[in-house]
MIROFI-675093 format. One line per 8 residues: number of its first residue (from 1); their letters; for each residue x, y, z of N, C-alpha, C. Coordinates in steps of 0.1 Angstrom, whole numbers, plus 5000, padded with zeros to 4 digits. Example, Ala and Ser with C-alpha at 12.3 -4.5 7.8 and 13.67 -1.06 7.14 Angstrom:
REM MIROFI-675093
1	AS	5132:4943:5078:5123:4955:5078:5132:4967:5078 ~ 5128:4978:5071:5137:4989:5071:5129:5000:5079 .
END
This chain:
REM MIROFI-675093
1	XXXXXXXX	5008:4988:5000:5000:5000:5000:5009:5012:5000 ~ 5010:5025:4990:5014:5034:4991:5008:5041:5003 ~ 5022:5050:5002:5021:5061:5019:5008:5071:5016 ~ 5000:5076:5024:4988:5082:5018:4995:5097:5015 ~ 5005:5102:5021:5009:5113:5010:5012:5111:4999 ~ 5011:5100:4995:5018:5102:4979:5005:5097:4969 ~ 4997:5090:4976:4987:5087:4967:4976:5096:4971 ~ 4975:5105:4974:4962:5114:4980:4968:5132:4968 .
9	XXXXXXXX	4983:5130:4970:4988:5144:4963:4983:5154:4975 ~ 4980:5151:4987:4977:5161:4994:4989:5164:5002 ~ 4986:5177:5012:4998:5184:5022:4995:5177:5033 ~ 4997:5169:5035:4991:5163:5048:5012:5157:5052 ~ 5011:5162:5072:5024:5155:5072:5028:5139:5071 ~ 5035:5135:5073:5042:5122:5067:5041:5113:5085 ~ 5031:5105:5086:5036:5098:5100:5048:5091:5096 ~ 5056:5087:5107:5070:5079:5108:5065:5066:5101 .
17	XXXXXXXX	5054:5058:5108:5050:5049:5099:5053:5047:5084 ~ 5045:5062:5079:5049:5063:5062:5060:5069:5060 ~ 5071:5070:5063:5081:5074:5064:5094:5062:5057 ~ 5099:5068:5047:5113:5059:5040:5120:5064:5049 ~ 5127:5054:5058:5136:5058:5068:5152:5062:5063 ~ 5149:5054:5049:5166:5049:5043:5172:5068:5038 ~ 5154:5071:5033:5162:5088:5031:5165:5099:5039 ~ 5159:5094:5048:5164:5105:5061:5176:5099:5063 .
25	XXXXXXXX	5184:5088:5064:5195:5083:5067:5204:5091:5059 ~ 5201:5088:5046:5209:5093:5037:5213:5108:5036 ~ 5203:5117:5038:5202:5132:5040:5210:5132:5054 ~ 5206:5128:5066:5213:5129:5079:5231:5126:5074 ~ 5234:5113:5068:5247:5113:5067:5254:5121:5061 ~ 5246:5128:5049:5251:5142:5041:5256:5150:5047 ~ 5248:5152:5060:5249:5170:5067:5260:5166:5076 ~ 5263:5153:5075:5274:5152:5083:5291:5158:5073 .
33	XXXXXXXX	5283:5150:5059:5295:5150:5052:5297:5166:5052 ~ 5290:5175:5045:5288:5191:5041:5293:5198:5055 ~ 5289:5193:5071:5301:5199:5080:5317:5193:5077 ~ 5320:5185:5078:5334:5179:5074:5338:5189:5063 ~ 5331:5189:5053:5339:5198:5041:5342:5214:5045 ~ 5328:5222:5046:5324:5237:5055:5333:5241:5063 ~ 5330:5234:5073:5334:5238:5088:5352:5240:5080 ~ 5361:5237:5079:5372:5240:5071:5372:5256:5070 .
41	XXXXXXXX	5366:5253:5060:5365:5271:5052:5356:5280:5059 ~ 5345:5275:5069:5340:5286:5081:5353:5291:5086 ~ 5366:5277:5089:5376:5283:5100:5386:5289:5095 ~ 5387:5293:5079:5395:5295:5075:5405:5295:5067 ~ 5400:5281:5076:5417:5269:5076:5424:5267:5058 ~ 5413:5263:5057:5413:5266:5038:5422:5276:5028 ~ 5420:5285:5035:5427:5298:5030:5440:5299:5038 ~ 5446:5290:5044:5460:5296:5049:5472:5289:5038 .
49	XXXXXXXX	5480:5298:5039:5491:5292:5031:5503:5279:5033 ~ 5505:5272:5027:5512:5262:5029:5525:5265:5039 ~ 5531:5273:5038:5540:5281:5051:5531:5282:5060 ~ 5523:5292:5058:5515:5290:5072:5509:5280:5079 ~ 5506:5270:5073:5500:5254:5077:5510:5248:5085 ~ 5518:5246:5074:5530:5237:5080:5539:5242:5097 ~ 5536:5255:5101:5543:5262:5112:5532:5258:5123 ~ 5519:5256:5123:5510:5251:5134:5511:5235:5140 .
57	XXXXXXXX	5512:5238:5156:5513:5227:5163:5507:5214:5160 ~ 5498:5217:5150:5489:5204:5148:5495:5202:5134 ~ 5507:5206:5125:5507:5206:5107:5507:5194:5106 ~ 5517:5180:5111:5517:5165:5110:5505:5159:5104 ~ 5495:5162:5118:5479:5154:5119:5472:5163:5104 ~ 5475:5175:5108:5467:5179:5099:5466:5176:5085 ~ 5482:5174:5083:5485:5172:5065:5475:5156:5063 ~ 5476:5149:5072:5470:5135:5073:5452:5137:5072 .
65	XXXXXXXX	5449:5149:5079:5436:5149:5079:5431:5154:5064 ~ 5439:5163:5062:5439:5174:5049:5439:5163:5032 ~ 5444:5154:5036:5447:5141:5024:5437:5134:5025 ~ 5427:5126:5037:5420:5119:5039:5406:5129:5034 ~ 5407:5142:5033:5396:5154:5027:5395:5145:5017 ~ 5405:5153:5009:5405:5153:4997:5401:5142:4990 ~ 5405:5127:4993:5404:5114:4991:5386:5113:4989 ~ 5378:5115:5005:5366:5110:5009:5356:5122:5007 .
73	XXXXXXXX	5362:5135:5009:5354:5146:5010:5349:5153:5004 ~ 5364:5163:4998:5368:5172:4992:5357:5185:4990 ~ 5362:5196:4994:5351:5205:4994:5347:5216:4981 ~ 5352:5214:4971:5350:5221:4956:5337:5210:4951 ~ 5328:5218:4954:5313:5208:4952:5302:5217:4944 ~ 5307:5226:4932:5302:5232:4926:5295:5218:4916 ~ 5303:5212:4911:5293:5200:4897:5288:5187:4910 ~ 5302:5187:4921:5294:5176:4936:5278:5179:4933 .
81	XXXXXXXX	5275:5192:4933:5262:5193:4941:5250:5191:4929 ~ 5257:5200:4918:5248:5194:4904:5244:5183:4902 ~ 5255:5174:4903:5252:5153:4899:5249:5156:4907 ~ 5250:5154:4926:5237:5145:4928:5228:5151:4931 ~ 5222:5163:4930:5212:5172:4925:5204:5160:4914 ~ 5207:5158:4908:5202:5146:4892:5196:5134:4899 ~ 5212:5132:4904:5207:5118:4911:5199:5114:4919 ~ 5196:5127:4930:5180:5129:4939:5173:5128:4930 .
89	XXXXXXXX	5170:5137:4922:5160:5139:4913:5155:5125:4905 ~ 5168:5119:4902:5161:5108:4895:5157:5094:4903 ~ 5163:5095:4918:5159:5082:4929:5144:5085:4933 ~ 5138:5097:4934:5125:5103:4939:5116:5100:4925 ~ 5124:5105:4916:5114:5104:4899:5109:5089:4901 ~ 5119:5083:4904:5113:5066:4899:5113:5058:4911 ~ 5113:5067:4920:5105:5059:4937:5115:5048:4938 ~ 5129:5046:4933:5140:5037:4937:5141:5032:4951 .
97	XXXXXXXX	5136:5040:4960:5141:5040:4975:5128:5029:4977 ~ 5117:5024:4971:5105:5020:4978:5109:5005:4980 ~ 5114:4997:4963:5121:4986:4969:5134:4983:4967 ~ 5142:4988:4978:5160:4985:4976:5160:4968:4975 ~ 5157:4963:4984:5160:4951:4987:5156:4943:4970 ~ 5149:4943:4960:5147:4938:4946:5157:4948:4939 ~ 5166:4956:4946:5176:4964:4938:5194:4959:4943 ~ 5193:4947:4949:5206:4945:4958:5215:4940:4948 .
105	XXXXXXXX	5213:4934:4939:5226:4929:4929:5226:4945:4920 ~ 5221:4953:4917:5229:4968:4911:5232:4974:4923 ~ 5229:4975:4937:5234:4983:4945:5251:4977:4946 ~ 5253:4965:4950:5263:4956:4951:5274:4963:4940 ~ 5272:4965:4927:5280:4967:4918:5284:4977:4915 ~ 5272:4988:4918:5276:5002:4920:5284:5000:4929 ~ 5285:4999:4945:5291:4999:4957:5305:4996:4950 ~ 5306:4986:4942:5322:4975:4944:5327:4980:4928 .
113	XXXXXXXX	5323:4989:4918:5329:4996:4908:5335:5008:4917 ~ 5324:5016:4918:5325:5029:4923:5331:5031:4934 ~ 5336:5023:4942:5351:5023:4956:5357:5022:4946 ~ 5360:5011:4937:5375:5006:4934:5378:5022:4924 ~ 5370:5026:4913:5374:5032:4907:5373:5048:4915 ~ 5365:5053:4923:5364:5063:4928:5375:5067:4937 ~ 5377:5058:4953:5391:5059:4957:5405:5057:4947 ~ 5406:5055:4940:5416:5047:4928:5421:5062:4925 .
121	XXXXXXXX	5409:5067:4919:5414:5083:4912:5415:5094:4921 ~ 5407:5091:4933:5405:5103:4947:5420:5102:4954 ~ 5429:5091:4953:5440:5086:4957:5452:5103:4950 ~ 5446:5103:4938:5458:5107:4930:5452:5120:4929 ~ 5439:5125:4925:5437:5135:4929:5441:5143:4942 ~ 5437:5138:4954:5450:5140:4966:5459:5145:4965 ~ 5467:5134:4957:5484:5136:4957:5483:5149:4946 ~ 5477:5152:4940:5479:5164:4929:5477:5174:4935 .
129	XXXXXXXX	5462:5173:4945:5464:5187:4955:5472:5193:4964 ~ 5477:5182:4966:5485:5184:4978:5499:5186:4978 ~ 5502:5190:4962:5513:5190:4958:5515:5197:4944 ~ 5509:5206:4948:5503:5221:4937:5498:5218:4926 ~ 5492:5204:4922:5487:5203:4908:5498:5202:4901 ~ 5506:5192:4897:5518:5194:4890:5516:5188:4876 ~ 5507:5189:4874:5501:5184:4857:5496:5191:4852 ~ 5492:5205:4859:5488:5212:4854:5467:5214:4862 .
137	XXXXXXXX	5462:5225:4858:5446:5223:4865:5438:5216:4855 ~ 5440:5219:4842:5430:5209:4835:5428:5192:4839 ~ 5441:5187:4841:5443:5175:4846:5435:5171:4857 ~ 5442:5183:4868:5438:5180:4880:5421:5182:4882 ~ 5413:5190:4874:5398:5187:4870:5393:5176:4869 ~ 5400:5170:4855:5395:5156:4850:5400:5150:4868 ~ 5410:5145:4866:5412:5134:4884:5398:5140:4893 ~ 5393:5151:4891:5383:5156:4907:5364:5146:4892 .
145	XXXXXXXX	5365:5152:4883:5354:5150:4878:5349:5133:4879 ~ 5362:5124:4874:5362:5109:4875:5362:5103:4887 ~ 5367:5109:4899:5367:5103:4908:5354:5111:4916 ~ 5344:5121:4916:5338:5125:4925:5321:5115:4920 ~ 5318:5113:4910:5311:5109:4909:5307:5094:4910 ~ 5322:5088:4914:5318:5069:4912:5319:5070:4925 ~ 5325:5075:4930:5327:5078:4945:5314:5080:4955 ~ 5307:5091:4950:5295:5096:4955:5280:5082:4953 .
153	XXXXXXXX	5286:5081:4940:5273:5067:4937:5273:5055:4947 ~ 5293:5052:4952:5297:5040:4960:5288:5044:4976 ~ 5289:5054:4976:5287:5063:4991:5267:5054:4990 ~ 5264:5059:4984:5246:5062:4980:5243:5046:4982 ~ 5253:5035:4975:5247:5020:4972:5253:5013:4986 ~ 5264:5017:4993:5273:5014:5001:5262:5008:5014 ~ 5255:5026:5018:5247:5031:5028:5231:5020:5025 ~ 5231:5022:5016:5215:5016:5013:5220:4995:5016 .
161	XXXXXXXX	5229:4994:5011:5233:4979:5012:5231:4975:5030 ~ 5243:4988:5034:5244:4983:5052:5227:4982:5059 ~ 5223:4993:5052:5204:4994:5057:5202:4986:5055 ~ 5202:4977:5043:5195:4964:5042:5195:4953:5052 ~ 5210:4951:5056:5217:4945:5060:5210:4942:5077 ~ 5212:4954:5084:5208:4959:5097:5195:4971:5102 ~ 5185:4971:5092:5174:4982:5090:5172:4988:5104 ~ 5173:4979:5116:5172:4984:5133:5184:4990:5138 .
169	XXXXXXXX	5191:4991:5131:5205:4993:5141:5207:5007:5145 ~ 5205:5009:5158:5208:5023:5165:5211:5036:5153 ~ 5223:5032:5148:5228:5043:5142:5227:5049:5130 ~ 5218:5040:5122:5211:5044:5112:5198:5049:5118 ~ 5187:5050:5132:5181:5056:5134:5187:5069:5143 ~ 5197:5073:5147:5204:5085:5151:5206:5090:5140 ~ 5213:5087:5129:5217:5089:5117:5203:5099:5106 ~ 5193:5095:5111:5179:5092:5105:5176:5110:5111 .
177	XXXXXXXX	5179:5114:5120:5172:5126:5128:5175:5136:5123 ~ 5187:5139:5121:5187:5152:5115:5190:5151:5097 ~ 5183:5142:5093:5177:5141:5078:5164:5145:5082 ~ 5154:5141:5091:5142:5148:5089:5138:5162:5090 ~ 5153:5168:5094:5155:5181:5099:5161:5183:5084 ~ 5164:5182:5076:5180:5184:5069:5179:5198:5062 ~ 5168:5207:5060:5169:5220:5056:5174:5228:5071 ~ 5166:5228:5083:5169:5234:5093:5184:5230:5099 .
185	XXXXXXXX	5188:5222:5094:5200:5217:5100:5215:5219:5092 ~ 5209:5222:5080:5219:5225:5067:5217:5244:5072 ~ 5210:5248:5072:5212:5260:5075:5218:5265:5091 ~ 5215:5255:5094:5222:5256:5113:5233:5256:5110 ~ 5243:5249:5105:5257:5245:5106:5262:5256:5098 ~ 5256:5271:5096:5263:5275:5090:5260:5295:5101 ~ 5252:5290:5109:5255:5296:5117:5257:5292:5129 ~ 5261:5280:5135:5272:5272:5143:5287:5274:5140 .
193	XXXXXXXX	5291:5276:5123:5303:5278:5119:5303:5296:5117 ~ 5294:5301:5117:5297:5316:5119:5302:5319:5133 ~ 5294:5314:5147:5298:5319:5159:5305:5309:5172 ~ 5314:5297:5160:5324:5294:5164:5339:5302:5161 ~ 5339:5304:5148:5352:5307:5140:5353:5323:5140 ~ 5339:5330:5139:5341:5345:5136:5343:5349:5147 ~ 5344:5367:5147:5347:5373:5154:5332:5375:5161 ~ 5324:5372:5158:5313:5382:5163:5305:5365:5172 .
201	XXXXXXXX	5315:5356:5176:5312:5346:5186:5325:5342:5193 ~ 5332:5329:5193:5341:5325:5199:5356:5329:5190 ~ 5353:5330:5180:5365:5333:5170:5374:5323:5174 ~ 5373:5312:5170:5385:5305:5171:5394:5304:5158 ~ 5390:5307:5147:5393:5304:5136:5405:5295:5131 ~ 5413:5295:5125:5420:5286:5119:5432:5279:5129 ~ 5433:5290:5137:5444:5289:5148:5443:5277:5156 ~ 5431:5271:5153:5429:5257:5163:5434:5248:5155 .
209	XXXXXXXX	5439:5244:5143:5445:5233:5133:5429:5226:5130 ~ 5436:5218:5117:5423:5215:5110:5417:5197:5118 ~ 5429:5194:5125:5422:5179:5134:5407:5185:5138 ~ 5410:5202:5146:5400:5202:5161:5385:5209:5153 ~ 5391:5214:5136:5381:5218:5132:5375:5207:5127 ~ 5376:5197:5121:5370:5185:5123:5359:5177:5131 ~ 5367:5180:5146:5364:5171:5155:5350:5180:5157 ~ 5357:5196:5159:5344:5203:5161:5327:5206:5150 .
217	XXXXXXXX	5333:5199:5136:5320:5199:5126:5311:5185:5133 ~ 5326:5176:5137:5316:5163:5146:5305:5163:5155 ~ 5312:5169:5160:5303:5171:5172:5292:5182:5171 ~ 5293:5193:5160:5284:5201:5159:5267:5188:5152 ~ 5278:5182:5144:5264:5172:5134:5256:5164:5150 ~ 5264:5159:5159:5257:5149:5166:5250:5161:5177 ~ 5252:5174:5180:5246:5182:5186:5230:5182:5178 ~ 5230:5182:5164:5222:5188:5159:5212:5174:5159 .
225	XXXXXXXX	5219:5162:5156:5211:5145:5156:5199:5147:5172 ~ 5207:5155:5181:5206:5152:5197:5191:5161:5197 ~ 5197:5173:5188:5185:5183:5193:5169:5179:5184 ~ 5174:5174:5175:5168:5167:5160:5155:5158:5167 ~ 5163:5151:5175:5153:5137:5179:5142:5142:5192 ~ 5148:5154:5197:5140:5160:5209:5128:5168:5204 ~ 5133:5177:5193:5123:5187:5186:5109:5176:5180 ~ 5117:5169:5175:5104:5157:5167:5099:5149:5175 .
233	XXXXXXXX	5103:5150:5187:5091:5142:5197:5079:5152:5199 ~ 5083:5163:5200:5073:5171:5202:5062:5178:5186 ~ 5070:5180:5180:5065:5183:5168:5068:5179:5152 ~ 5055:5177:5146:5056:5173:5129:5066:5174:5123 ~ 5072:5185:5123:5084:5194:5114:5095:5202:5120 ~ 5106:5200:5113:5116:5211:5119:5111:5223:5116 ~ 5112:5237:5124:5107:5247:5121:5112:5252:5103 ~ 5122:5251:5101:5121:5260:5081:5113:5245:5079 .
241	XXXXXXXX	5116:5235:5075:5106:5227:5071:5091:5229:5073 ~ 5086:5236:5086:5073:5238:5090:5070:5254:5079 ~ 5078:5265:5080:5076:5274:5077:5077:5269:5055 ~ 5086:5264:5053:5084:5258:5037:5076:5256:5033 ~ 5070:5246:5042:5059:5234:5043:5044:5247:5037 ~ 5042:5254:5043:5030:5268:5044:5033:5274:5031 ~ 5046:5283:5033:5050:5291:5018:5047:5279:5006 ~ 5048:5269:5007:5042:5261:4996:5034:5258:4992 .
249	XXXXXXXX	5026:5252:5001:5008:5252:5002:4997:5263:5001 ~ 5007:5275:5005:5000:5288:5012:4991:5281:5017 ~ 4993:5274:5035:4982:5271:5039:4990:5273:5049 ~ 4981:5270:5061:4986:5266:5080:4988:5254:5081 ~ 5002:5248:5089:4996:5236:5093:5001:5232:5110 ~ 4997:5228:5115:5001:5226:5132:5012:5224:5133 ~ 5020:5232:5142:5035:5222:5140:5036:5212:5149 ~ 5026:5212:5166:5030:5209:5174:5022:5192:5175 .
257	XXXXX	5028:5182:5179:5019:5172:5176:5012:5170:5188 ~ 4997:5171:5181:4985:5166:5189:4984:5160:5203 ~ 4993:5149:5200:4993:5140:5217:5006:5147:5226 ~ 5011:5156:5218:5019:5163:5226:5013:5182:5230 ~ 5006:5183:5222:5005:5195:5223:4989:5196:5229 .
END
């Protein structure tokens, strides 16, 4: 039986019941990835000079952290965001997400192409960044263009395989929380990374090395998982989600739920 939001076409919210858990997962793991990349260039860090890097108490770890970016992360996500811009568009077009499990031998192959060739080329892309592009930028384009997209696909079939695998396990429903949040939460982390790093909050900026700015996008994502799961006990919607939700419909709709409110 389809979820009655989707067969009614109406604005009505989504109970958890009707709820694809696998895409909140997927969106939640995102906002984890997009702090890992951000939080960087919130602190700065991004913009310091290779002299400058290398003189901070943390340059060792950090060159290590700064390679494993670029490899898994990498934050130049101008065409990142276009493909899978597409590739949302085209898993929602054709309701892919409704049966994964009759999709497990192309997830499998996606997963086990798209590592081998994605890390393969992310390996050397790396080493090109991290060593001024020595082929030149056109090159070093092609290495970012070949390796971000088998990569990104391996990520997508990887995640949905483990789901299959374990659909109860704790951390795909932590994981799950701040995807139902993922507009309110994508916009949080970017004023979390304003009045950590700037001046006009804690100003730590770059001077903390890029380990602690890491550790600190961490911890910002599982702040936001923590507040994520609290807000939605109480209510339907994260608030921009609730306020969207209206500018879309031009209608009202309750935010607070019923047996709580």
């Amino acid at each position: 039986m389809e979820p009655e939001s989707v067969t009614n076409h109406t604005a009505i919210p989504v109970r958890s019941s009707e709820r694809y858990v696998i895409l909140d997962v997927l969106r939640g793991l995102a906002l984890l990835g997009i702090a890992l990349a951000n939080f960087p260039e919130f602190s700065l860090y991004s913009f310091l000079s290779v002299e400058a890097a290398d003189v901070m108490p943390t340059a060792g770890i950090d060159r290590i952290v700064r390679y494993l970016q670029y490899i898994f992360i990498d934050g130049n996500r101008y065409f990142k965001v276009t493909g899978l811009f597409l590739l949302g568009f085209c898993i929602g077009r054709n309701r892919l997400y409704a049966d994964l499990s009759g999709l497990m031998p192309q997830l499998k192959r996606i997963a086990c192409y798209g590592f081998i060739v994605g890390v393969s080329l992310s390996f050397i892309y790396a080493w090109s960044a991290m060593n001024g592009r020595p082929w030149g930028l056109g090159m070093h384009a092609v290495l970012y263009f070949t390796s971000v997209f088998p990569l990104g696909f391996a990520y997508v079939a990887g995640i949905c395989l483990c789901y299959l695998r374990r659909p109860q396990w704790k951390g795909f429903r932590f994981s799950a929380m701040p995807g139902r949040m993922a507009l309110t939460n994508y916009i949080g982390q970017s004023v979390f990374g304003m009045l950590l790093f700037y001046g006009i909050g804690f100003g730590f900026g770059a001077g903390v090395g890029l380990v602690y700015v890491v550790l600190i996008a961490a911890g910002v994502w599982i702040v936001q998982a923590l507040f994520s799961s609290v807000w939605l006990y109480f209510c339907q919607f994260g608030p921009l989600e609730w306020i969207w939700r209206m500018l879309t419909y031009g209608k009202v709709f309750k935010l607070i739920k019923e047996e709580n409110g």
